[in-house]
N, C-alpha and C positions, 0 to 999 in steps of 0.2 A: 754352459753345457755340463750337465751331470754326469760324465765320462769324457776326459781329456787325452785320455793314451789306448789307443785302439788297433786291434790288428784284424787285417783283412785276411781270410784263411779262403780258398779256394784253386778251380782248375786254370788252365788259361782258358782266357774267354767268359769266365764267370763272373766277368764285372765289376773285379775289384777296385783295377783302376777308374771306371766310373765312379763308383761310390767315393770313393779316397778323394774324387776330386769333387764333388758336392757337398762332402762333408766338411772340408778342406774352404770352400766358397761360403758356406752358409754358418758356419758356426768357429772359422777363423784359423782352424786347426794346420798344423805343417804336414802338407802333405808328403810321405820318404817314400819314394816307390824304388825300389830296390834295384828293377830293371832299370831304370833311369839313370843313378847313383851307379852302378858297375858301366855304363856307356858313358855318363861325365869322365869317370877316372880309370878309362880303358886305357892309358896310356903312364899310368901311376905307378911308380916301381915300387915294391915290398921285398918282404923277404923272399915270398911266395912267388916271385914273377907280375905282372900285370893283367888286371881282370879280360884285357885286351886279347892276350896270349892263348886264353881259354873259350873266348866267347868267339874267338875264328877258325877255333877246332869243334863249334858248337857242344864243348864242355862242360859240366859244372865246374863252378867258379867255385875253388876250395873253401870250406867252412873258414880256415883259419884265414883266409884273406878277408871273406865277405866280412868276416866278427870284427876285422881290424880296422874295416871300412866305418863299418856301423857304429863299433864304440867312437868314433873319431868323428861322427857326423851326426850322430841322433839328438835331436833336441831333446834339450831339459826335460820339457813337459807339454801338454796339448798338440801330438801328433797322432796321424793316422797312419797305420805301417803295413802296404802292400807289396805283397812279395816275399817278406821277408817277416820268420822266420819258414825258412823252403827243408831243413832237415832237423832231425829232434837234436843234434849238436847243438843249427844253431838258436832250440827254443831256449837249453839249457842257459848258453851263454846271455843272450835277452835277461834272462830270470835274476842277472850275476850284475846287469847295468839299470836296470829300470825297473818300477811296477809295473804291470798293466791292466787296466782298470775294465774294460770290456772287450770280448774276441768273439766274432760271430765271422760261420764257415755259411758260403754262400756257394749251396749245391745246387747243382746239373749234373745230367746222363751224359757220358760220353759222346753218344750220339749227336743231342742235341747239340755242344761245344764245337763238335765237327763242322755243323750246317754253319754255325755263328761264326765260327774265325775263315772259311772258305772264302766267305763275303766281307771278310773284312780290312779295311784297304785306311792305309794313313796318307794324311797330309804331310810332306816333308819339310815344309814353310812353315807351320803352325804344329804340327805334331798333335791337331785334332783326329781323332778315331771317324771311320765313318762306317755305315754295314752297306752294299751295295744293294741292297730289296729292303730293310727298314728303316736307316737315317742315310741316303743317299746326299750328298752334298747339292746347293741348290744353283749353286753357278758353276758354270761350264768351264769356268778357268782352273775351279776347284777340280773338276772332276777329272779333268786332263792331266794334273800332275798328281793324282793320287800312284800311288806306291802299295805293293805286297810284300809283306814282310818274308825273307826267305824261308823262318819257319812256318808259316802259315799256306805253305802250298800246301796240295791238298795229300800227296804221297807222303807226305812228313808229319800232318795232324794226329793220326792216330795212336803211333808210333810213341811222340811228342806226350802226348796226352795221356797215354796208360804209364809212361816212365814218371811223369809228374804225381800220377794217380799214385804211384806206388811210394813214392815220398810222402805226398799228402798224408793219408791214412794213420801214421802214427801220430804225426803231430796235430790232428783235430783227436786222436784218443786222448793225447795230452792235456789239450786244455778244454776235454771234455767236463771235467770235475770243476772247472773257474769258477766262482759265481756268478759270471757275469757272460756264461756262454752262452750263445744261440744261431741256432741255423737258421737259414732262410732260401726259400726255392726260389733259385737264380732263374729259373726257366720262364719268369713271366716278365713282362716287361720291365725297361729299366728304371722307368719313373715309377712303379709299383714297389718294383724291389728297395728303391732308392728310402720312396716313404715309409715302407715297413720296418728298415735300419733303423731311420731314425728315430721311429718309435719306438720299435726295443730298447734305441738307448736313454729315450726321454723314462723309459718306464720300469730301467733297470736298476 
């Protein structure tokens, strides 16, 4: 692959974790998703306290802990990084551990991320993603112990999603200048979206 260190920039529900995980499948890459890595080591004592401590007062997870995490966990080389970096702290610190070779911000309307995560229901056994009207699960064992995540009810979305909004923003001005930045309209399907990355990056 002609780009081996890549960062996923977007809302929640804009697909990064899909992407992270095809890209991750098809071309070999370590997939860090950040949300992931702060719930493995919710229970990790630092100096800061435990990511645990914060993510049950549905806090942000301090810069100086997530950085502690990350320099301690980020592969050498050929990852794909969702989630993370989530404040311009933690792009700085990024900048101070690694190169990175491509970052594409994968946009949606508010709106739209509302309709997508309302319907969006995980497996607890597998920790597969499902949408309840466009990838419904197709066995009924499946669909009985699907789970809604607390943030994702629907009085919490909007809320959720304009406080991220307001994060995001600086850090897509940042690595607006990359050479190797590029958006792409998360709004169309995932297998769409999925192939247009990857053609950016074959053609970056």
């Amino acid at each position: 692959m002609k780009h081996s260190k890549i960062i996923l920039l977007g809302l929640p529900g804009a697909g990064k974790t899909t992407c992270a995980r095809k890209l991750s499948a098809e071309f070999g890459l370590t997939e860090f998703d950040l949300g992931t890595i702060l719930r493995e080591n919710a229970d990790v004592e630092t100096a800061y306290g435990t990511p645990g401590e914060y993510m049950n007062r549905d806090e942000l997870v301090p810069d100086e802990l997530v950085n502690e995490l990350v320099s301690k966990r980020l592969p050498a080389d050929e990852f794909v990084l969702s989630g993370y970096p989530r404040t311009v702290t933690q792009v700085e610190h990024l900048g101070t551990i690694t190169n990175v070779g491509f970052v594409c911000f994968l946009s949606a309307s508010v709106e739209v991320l509302v309709e997508r995560l309302r319907n969006r229901r995980i497996d607890p056994k597998t920790g597969t993603t499902y949408h309840l009207r466009a990838n419904p699960p197709k066995s009924e064992a499946v669909a009985n112990r699907l789970v809604q995540r607390q943030s994702d009810r629907e009085e919490l979305l909007k809320p959720r999603i304009e406080a991220n909004q307001e994060l995001l923003e600086p850090i897509v001005e940042r690595y607006r200048t990359h050479p190797h930045f590029v958006t792409i309209d998360a709004t169309r399907p995932p297998d769409v979206v999925y192939r247009t990355l990857a053609e950016k990056i074959a053609s970056k």
